[in-house]
Residue, then its C-alpha position, 0 to 999 in steps of 0.5 A: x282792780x280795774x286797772x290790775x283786770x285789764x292787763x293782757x299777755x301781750x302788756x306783761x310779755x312787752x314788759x319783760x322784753x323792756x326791763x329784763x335786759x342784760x344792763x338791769x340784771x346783777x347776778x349773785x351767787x354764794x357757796x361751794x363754788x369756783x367763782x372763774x368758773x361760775x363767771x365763764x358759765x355765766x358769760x356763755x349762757x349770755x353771750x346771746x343775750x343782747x343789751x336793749x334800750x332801758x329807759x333811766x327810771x324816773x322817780x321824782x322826789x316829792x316836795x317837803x310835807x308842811x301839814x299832818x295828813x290823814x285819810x280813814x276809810x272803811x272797808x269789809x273789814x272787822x277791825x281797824x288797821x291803822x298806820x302812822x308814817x313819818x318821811x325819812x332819808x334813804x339807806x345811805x344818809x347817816x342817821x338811819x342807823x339812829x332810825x333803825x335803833x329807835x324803831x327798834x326800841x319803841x316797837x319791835x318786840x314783845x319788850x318794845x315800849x309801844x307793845x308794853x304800853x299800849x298793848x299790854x297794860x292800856x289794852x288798847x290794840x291787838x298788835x303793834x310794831x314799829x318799822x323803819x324803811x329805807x330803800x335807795x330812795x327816801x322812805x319811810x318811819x312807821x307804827x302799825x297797829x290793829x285795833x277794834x274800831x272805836x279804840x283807834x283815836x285813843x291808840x293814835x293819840x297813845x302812840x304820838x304819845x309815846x313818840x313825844x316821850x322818846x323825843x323830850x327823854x333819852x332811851x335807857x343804856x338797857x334799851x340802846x344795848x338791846x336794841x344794839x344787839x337785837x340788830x346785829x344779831x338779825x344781820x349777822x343771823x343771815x349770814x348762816x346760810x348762803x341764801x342770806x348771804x347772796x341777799x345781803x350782797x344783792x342788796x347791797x350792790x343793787x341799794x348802793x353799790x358798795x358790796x360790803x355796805x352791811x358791814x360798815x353800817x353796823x359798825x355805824x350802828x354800834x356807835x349810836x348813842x341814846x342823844x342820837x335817838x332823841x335826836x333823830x326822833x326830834x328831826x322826823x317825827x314831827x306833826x308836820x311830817x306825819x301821814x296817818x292812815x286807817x281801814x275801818x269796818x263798814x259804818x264804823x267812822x260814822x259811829x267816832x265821828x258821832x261819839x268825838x261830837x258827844x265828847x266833853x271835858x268833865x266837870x269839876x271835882x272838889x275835894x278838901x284834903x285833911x290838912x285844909x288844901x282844896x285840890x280841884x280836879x278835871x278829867x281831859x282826855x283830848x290830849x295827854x297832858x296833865x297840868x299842876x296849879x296851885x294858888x294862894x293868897x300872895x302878890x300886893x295884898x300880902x305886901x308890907x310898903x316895906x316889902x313891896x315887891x317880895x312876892x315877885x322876887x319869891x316867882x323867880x326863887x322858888x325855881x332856883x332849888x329846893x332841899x334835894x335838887x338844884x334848879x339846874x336838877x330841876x330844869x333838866x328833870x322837867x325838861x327832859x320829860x318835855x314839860x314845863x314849871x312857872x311861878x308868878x305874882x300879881x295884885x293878889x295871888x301868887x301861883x306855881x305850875x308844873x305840865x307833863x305828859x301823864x305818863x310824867x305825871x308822878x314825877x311832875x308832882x313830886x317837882x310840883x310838891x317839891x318846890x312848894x314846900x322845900x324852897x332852898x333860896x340859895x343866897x347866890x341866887x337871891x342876890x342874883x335874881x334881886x339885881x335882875x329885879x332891879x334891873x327890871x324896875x329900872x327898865x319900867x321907869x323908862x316906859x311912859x306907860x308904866x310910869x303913867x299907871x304908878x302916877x294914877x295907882x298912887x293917886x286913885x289908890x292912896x294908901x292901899x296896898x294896889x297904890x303900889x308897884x308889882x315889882x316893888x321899889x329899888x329900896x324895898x326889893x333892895x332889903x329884902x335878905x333869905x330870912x325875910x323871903x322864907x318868913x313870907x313863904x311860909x305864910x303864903x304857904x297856907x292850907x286854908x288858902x291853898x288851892x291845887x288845881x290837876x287837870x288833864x288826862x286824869x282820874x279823879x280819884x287816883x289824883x287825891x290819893x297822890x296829892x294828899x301823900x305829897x302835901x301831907x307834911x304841910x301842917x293844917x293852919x288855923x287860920x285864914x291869911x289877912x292881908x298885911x297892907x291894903x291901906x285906906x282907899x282916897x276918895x274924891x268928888x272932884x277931878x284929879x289932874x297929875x302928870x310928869x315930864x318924861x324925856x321920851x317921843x310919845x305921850x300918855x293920857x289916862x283917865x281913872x275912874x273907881x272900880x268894883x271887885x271880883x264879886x260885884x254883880x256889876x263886874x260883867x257889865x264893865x266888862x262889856x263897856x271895857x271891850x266896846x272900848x278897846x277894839x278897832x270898831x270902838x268909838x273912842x278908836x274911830x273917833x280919836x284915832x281914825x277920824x281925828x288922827x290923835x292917838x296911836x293906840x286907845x282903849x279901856x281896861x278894867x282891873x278887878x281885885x279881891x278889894x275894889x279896883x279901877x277903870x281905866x281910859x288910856x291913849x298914847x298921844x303926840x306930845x303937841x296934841x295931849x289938850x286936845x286928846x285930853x279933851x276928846x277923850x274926856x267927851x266920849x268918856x262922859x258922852x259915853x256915861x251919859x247916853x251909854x252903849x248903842x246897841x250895836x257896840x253892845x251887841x258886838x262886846x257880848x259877842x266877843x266876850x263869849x268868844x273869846x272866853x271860850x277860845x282861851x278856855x280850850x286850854x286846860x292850863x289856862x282853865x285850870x288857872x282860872x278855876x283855881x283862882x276863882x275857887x280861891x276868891x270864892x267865886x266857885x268851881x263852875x264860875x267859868x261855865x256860868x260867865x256866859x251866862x251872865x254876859x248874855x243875860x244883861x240887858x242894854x238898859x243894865x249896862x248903861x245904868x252901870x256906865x252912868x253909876x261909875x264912869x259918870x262922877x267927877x272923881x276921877x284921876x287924870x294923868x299926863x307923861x309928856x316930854x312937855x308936861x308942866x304942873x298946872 
């Protein structure tokens, strides 16, 4: 306004006299006319009219965008006006017929996905439509939308919603065709009367200088198919290309800023279905997603020594089809709404997931349900993915490290079922054939040991309901799975020292000391003692790595299981320097249980523990793992929220009375991989 204010006659007649020159005018006329004589008139009621100097516009092209943009002000105002834009290419690039199509279908019209979706059955607008503007120059993609002011962050995310959805699922042959004819029907439409028709050469002549332009693009346009859509959605309407814009009522801003603050995911709910399942679920509304966990007792524990290695096998088989899909049904259904499917093994679970928007979230747990219960194992793929399993058993065999933790499992572990490999034997993965790979399934397939885990964008109630209809044909078991192989533990008073001669550059020093399991109270204090000494500021790092120059890398680990497991020091060495890395690192190990943690190392792996806990658990698939599995152990459905608690309640005395009680005893395993490695 005050630049609009201080405008004179004498600006807007300088001006006119500058741009309303002969060389900037086109002049069109339709209609009942002879156009030699329109043209002779023309040229009599100008020859006056003299050429002037027209400076060439300068309009200069803006740098790609490489980050979202968003501004939201206030104003007088009652209601919020929010705009979404995405950059796009000028009237004459190939893909803006596409454009044109997809603005069509997701937002112009009553029937347009985002009025049905967004209007009228989440209500969260009052109107709203989608554009697709290309001028000559590059412009612009668009959603507009009036809503009440605290709806707006919920239409945001609604629509980005919508737009991922058109992006990952082509547009139906119906919404194509409509949006087809709906286009050609509003150019054509203008033809009827002259002034249409002037308008249409104008614009064509001034925007490109084709005057029969319009005609060849709606020719283009007929030709757009339902991958074009998706396409073009993909290539422009990107996070990295959005700008997002809003005008809020007074006050307005303060009041969501306040409320976002107050947000939080909610807790777990816990319910027992009828046939046993323990279905666990968590409403998260930051991002529409919704994420399918199920756990079971699997992995090591259910292992046989002579079928070591089934539960991996089982991951990589229960993806390749079930009694009424194929495994490339499968990925193409799970892909083409832009979600993911997993399954997994370990020492002692196995798992399944599936994650969709929530608008998917039907058809994500129909696959989900699906593949658990009606596995095909197709014999083709089963012999595929054993050859593939075998190859990756090989490929370990080849890894120092790998080769150095199986040496200390089988020594620190005997007969138990942990002594043994996650990948299994080539003779054990070798035997296994389809019967025997359904006969596991089938008792990992357990409802007393079951648990399903839905957290996202959901409603509590509405999940059980579905969930319950989609398990209702596993049949209630009587009872809990036992674990078929977990053997005797070898217990030692005394040091014990094995190694192997492997034709490899690098060297492997590991020292292994009995663990606990994953409901000993002294877990958290050998969590801590594990981080204080395994980062880059810890003692064994600065003194055997930095100061002595002995160790490419050095650290800790801890195992937990469901049955007690390991702690563990490990450094990858030069094979001349192994003595006298072995002997530094037993030093700090027994410096360590004897005087324990200073309280700065204490202080700083509390700290970091928190931390990093908390950042992991910002994702709703990664907590809704670990919630499931903790329930499945019996550690409880808030065992998340509680674990920082217990770090920041142990004491510095706590911990170092764990550090002497389990890294100050003499048995312990040591292991040496070295190219120069020779039994004592």
């Amino acid at each position: 306004m005050d630049v609009y204010n201080q405008l004179t006659r004498d600006d807007v007649m300088e001006y006119y006299k500058k741009m309303y020159v002969p060389q900037n005018i086109t002049f069109v006329i339709v209609g009942d006319v002879d156009s030699h004589a329109v043209e002779a008139k023309v040229r009599e009621l100008a020859a006056g009219w003299k050429r002037g100097p027209l400076p060439p516009p300068l309009i200069e092209a803006e740098p790609p965008q490489l980050s979202m943009h968003e501004v939201n002000q206030e104003s007088n105002v009652q209601l919020t006006r929010l705009n979404l834009a995405f950059h796009i290419p000028d009237l004459t690039n190939p893909d803006v017929p596409a454009l044109d199509v997809l603005s069509l279908i997701l937002g112009q019209g009553r029937s347009s996905r985002l009025y049905q979706e967004i209007r009228e059955k989440r209500e969260l607008v009052k109107s709203i439509s989608a554009f697709a503007y290309t001028p000559g120059y590059p412009g612009l993609f668009g959603v507009a939308a009036i809503c009440e002011p605290d709806k707006r962050a919920a239409a945001q995310s609604a629509i980005l919603e919508m737009i991922e959805q058109i992006k990952n699922k082509p547009v139906t042959r119906d919404e194509l065709e409509k949006a087809k004819k709906s286009f050609i029907s509003s150019a054509l439409g203008a033809r009827r009367t002259v002034e249409g028709m002037a308008a249409e050469l104008g614009s064509n002549y001034f925007a490109t200088r084709d005057l029969d332009f319009t005609t060849g693009y709606l020719e283009d346009l007929q030709k757009v198919t339902a991958e074009d859509v998706m396409r073009v959605a993909r290539t422009y309407l990107r996070t990295n290309n959005l700008t997002v814009t809003s005008l809020n009522p007074m006050g307005s801003l303060d009041a969501q800023s306040h409320a976002a603050s107050e947000s939080e995911r909610s807790a777990v709910e816990s319910f027992t279905l009828d046939n046993g399942i323990r279905l666990l679920v968590c409403r998260d509304d930051r991002v529409p997603f919704v994420t399918f966990r199920a756990v079971t007792r699997g992995g090591l524990l259910s292992e046989t020594p002579e079928d070591n290695g089934i539960s991996k096998l089982l991951g990589k088989m229960i993806l390749k089809g079930t009694a009424k899909r194929s495994a490339e049904q499968m990925a193409r259904e799970i892909e083409g709404v832009g979600g993911s499917i997993g399954a997994d093994s370990g020492n002692n679970s196995f798992s399944t997931s599936v994650e969709v928007l929530k608008t998917d979230f039907d058809l994500g747990l129909e696959i989900f349900a699906d593949v658990l219960l009606n596995p095909a194992f197709p014999e083709d793929a089963l012999n595929r993915e054993k050859s593939a399993q075998l190859a990756e058993i090989k490929a370990e065999l080849e890894q120092p490290m790998t080769i150095a933790r199986n040496l200390l499992n089988r020594n620190l572990f005997g007969e138990h079922a942990y002594s043994r490999p996650v990948n299994g034997t080539e003779p054990t993965v070798s035997s296994v054939d389809r019967e025997r790979l359904k006969a596991f399934h089938s008792k990992l397939l357990n409802p007393q040991e079951l648990v399903i885990a839905v957290f996202g964008d959901v409603n509590a109630s509405d999940v059980r309901k579905k969930v319950e209809a989609a398990f209702r044909s596993l049949p209630a078991a009587g009872q809990k799975h036992v674990a078929t192989g977990p053997g005797d533990k070898t217990r030692r008073d005394q040091p014990v020292l094995v190694g192997e001669k492997v034709d490899k550059a690098q060297a492997i020093v590991l020292f292994g000391f009995n663990g606990v399991d994953i409901k000993s109270a002294d877990r958290f204090a050998l969590e801590i003692i594990e981080e204080a000494s395994s980062d880059l500021a810890s003692r064994f790092f600065i003194r055997i790595r930095e100061k002595m120059g002995l160790a490419y890398f050095v650290g800790a680990r801890q195992f937990l299981g469901v049955d007690p497991g390991s702690f563990v020091f490990y450094v990858g060495t030069d094979p001349k320097k192994v003595d006298a890395v072995k002997k530094e690192m037993l030093s700090e190990i027994k410096d360590l249980a004897k005087k324990g943690l200073t309280p700065e190392e204490f202080n700083r792996a509390k700290a970091k523990l928190i931390g990093a806990q908390q950042l992991a658990n910002q994702s709703a698939s990664i907590l809704a793992y670990k919630t499931a599995l903790n329930e499945l152990y019996g550690l409880g459905t808030d065992f998340e929220s509680r674990y920082a608690e217990k770090i920041q309640a142990l004491t510095l005395e706590e911990v170092n009375a764990v550090a002497a009680k389990y890294l100050g005893t003499e048995g312990f395993v040591s292991v040496v991989v070295s190219p120069e490695f020779t039994a004592q």
